[in-house]
Z-matrix of the N, CA and C atoms (Angstrom, degrees):
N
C 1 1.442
C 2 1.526 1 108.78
N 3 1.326 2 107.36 1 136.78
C 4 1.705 3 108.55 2 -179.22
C 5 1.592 4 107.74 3 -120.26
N 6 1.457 5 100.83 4 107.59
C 7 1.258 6 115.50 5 -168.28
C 8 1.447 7 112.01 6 -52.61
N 9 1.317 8 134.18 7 -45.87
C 10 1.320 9 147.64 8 -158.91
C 11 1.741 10 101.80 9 -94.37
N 12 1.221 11 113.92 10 -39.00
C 13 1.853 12 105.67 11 159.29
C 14 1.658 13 121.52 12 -51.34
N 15 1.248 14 93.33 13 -50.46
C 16 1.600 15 108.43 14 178.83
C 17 1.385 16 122.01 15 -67.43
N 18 1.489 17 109.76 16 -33.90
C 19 1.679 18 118.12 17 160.04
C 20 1.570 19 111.09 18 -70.65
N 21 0.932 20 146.82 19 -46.96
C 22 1.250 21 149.73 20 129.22
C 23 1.375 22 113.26 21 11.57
N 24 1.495 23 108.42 22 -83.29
C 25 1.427 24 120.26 23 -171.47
C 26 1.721 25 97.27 24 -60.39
N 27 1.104 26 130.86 25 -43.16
C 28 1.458 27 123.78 26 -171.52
C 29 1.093 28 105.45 27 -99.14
N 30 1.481 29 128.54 28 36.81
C 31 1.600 30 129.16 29 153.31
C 32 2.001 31 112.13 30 -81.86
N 33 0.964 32 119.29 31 -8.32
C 34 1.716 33 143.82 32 -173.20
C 35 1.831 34 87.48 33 -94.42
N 36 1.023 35 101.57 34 125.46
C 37 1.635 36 118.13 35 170.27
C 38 1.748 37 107.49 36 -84.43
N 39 1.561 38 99.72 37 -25.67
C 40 1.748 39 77.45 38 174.82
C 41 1.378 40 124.38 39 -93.97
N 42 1.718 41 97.36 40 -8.37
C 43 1.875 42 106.45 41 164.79
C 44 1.046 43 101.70 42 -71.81
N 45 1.191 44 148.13 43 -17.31
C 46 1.610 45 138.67 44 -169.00
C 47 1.382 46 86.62 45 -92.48
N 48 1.042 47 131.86 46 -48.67
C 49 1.640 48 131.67 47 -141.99
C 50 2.034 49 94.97 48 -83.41
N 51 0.990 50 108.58 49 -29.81
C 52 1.846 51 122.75 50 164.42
C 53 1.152 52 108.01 51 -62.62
N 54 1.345 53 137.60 52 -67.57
C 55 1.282 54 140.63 53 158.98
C 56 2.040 55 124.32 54 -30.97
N 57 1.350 56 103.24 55 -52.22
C 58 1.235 57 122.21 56 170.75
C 59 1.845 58 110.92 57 -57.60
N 60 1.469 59 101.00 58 -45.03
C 61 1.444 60 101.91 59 178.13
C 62 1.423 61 114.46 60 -63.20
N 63 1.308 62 106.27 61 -61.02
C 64 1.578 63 118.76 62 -176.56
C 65 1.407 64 134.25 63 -51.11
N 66 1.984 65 92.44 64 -25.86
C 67 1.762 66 91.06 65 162.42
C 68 1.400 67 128.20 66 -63.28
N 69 1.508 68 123.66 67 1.47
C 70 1.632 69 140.08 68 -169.21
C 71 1.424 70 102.04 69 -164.28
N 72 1.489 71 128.60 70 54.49
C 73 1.437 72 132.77 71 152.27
C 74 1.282 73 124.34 72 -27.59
N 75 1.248 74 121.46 73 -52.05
C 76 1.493 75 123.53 74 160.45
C 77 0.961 76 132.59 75 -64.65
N 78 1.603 77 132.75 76 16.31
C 79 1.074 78 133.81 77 177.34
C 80 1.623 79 110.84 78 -132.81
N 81 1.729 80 107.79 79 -31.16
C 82 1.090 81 126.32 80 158.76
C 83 1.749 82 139.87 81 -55.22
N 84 1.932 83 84.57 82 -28.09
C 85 1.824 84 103.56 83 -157.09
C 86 1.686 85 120.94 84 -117.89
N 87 0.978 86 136.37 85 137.28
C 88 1.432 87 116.85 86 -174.61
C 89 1.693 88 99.34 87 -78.90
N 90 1.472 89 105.93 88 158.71
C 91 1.212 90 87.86 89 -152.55
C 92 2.102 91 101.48 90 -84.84
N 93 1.326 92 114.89 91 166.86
C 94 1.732 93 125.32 92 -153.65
C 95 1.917 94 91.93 93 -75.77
N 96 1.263 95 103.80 94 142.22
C 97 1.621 96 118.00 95 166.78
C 98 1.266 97 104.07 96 -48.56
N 99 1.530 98 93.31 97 -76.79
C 100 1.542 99 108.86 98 -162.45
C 101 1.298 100 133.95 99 -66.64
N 102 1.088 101 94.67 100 -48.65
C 103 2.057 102 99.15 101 145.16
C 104 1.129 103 125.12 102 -129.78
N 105 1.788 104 113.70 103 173.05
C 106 1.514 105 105.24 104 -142.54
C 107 1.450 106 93.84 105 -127.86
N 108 1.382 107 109.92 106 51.58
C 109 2.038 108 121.26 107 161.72
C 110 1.514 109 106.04 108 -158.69
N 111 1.306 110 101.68 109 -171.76
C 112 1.319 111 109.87 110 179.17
C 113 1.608 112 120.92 111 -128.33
N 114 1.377 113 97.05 112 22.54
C 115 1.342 114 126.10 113 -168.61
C 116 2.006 115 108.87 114 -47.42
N 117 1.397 116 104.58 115 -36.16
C 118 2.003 117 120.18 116 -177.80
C 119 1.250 118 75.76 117 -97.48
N 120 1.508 119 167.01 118 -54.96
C 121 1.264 120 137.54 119 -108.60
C 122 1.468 121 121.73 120 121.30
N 123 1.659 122 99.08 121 -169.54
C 124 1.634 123 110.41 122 166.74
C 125 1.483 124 120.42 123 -110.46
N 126 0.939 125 152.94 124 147.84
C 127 1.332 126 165.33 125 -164.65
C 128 1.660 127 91.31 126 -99.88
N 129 1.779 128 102.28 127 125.08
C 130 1.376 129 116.25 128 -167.70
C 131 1.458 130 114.77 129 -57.25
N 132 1.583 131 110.00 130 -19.28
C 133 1.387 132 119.82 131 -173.22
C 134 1.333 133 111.40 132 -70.57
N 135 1.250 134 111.33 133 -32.14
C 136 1.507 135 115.04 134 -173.32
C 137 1.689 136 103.53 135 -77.81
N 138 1.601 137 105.36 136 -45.71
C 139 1.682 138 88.78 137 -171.42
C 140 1.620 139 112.78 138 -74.68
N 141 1.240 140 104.15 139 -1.14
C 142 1.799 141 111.32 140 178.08
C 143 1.474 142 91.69 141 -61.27
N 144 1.644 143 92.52 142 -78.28
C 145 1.901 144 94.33 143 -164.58
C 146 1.771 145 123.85 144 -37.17
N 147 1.712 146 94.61 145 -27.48
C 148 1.707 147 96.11 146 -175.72
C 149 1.516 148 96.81 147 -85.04
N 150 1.158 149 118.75 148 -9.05
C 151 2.038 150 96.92 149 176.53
C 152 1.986 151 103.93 150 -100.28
N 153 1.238 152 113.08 151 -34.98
C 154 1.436 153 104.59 152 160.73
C 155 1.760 154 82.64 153 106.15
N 156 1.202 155 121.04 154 -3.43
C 157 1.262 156 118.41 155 -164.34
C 158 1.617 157 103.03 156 -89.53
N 159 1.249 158 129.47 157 161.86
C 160 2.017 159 147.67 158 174.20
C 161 2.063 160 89.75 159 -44.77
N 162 1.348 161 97.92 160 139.96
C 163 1.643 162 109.25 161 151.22
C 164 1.737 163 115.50 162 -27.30
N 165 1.275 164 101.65 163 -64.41
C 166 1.705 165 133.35 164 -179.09
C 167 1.379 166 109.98 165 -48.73
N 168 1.452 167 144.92 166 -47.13
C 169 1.013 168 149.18 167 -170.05
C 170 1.638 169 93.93 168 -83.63
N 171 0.737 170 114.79 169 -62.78
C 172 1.645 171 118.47 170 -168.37
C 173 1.578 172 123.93 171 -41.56
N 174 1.559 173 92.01 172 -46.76
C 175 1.529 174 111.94 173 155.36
C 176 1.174 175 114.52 174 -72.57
N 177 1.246 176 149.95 175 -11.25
C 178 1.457 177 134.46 176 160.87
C 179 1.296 178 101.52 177 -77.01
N 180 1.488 179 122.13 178 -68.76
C 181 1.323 180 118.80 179 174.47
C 182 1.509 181 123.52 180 -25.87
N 183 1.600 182 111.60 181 -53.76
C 184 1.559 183 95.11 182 -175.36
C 185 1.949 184 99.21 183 -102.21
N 186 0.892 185 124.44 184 37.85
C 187 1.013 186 136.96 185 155.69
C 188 2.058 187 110.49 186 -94.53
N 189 0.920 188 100.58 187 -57.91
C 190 1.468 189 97.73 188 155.45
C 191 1.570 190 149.71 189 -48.68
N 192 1.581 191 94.30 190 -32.17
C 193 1.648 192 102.34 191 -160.54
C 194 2.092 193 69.89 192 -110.80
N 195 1.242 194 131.63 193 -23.11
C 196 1.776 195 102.32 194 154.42
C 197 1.491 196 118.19 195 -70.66
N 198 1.175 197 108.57 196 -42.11
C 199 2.040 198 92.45 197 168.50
C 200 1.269 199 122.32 198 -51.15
N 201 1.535 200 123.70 199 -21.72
C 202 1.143 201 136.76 200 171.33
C 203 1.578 202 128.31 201 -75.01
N 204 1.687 203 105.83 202 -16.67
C 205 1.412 204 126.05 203 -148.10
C 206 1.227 205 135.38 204 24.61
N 207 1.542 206 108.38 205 27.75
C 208 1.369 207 118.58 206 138.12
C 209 1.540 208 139.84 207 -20.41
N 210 1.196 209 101.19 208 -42.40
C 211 1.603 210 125.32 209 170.83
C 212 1.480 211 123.79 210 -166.04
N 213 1.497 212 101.29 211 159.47
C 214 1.883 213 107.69 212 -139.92
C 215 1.890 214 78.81 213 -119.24
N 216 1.661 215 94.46 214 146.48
C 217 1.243 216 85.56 215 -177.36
C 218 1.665 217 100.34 216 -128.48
N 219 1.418 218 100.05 217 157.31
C 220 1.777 219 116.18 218 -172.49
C 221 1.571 220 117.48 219 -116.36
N 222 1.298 221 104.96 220 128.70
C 223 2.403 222 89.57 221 -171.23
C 224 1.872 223 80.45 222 -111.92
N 225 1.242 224 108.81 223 135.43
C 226 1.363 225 121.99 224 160.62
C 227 1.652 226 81.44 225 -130.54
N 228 1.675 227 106.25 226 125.66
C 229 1.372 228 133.88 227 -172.76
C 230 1.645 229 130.24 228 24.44
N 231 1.272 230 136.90 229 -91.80
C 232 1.552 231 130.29 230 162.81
C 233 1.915 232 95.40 231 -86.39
N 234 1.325 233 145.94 232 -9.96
C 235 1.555 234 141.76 233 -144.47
C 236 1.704 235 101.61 234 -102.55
N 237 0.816 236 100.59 235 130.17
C 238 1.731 237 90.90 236 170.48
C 239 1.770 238 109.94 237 -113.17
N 240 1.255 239 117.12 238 141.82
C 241 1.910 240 110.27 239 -175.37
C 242 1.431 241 90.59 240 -118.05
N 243 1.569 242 92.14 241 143.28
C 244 1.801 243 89.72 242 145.96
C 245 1.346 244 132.20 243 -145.30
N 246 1.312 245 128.37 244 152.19
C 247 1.130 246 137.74 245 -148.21
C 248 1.587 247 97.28 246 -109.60
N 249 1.710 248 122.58 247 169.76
C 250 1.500 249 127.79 248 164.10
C 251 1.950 250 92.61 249 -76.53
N 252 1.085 251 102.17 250 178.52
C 253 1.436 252 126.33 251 -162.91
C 254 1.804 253 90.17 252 -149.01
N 255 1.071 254 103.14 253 63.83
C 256 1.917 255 111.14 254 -179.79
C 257 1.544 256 102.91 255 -41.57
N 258 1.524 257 104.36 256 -55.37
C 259 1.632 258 104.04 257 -151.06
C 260 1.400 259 93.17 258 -60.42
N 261 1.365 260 138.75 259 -32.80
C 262 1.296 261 131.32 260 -164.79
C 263 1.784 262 100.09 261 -86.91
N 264 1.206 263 116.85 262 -22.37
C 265 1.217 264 116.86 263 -164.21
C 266 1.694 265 98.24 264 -84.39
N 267 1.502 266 116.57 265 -50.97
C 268 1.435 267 110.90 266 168.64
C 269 1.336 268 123.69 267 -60.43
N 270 1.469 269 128.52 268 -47.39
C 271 1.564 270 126.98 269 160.30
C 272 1.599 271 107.71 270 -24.15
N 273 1.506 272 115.26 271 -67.87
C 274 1.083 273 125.80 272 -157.23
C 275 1.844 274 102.64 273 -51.45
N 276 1.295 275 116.82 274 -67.57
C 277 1.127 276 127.55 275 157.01
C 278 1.734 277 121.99 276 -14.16
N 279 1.223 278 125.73 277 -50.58
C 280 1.063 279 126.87 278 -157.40
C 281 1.316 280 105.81 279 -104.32
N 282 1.786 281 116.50 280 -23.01
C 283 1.341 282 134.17 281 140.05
C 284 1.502 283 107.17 282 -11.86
N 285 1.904 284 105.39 283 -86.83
C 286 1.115 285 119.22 284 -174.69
C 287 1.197 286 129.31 285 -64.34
N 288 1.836 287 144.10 286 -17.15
C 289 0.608 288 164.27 287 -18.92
C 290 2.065 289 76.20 288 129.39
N 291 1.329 290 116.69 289 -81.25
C 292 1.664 291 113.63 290 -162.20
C 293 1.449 292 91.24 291 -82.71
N 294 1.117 293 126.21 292 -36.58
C 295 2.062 294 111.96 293 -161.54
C 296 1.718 295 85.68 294 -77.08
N 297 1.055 296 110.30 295 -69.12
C 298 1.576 297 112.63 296 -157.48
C 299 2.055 298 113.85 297 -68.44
């Protein structure tokens, strides 16, 4: 884990604010057509509409915070979901937590 990549990626308030959602998807998400939990995640469409932001940005964004493994991603057919990635998210934490 690279502490300072990963701080990086969560210097962006709306990568934090993705992260923030996803720890409580069901409370965050309308609930999915195609399946009926949130067991893989969120479907990118949904966290698009909740940031208000382009297709394009969203995918960089969580294209980033997965290079980061921030979050793990799931394809059920053309859809991609994504989920938090805790173990990396608590490591990271406890990271900062001993240096700082």
């Amino acid at each position: 884990m690279n502490i300072v990549e990963i701080s990086k990626v969560l210097a962006n308030q709306t990568r934090v604010n993705i992260l923030r959602w996803l720890k409580n998807p069901e409370a965050n998400f309308p609930p999915h057509q195609e399946i009926d939990h949130f067991d893989d995640g969120v479907c990118v469409g949904f966290i698009q509409d909740k940031t208000g932001l382009s297709q394009s940005t969203i995918s960089t964004y969580l294209n980033s915070m997965q290079n980061a493994n921030l979050v793990i991603p799931s394809r059920h057919g053309k859809w991609t979901y994504y989920r938090r990635n805790e173990e990396v998210i608590q490591a990271y934490l406890q990271e900062l937590q001993k240096e700082l």
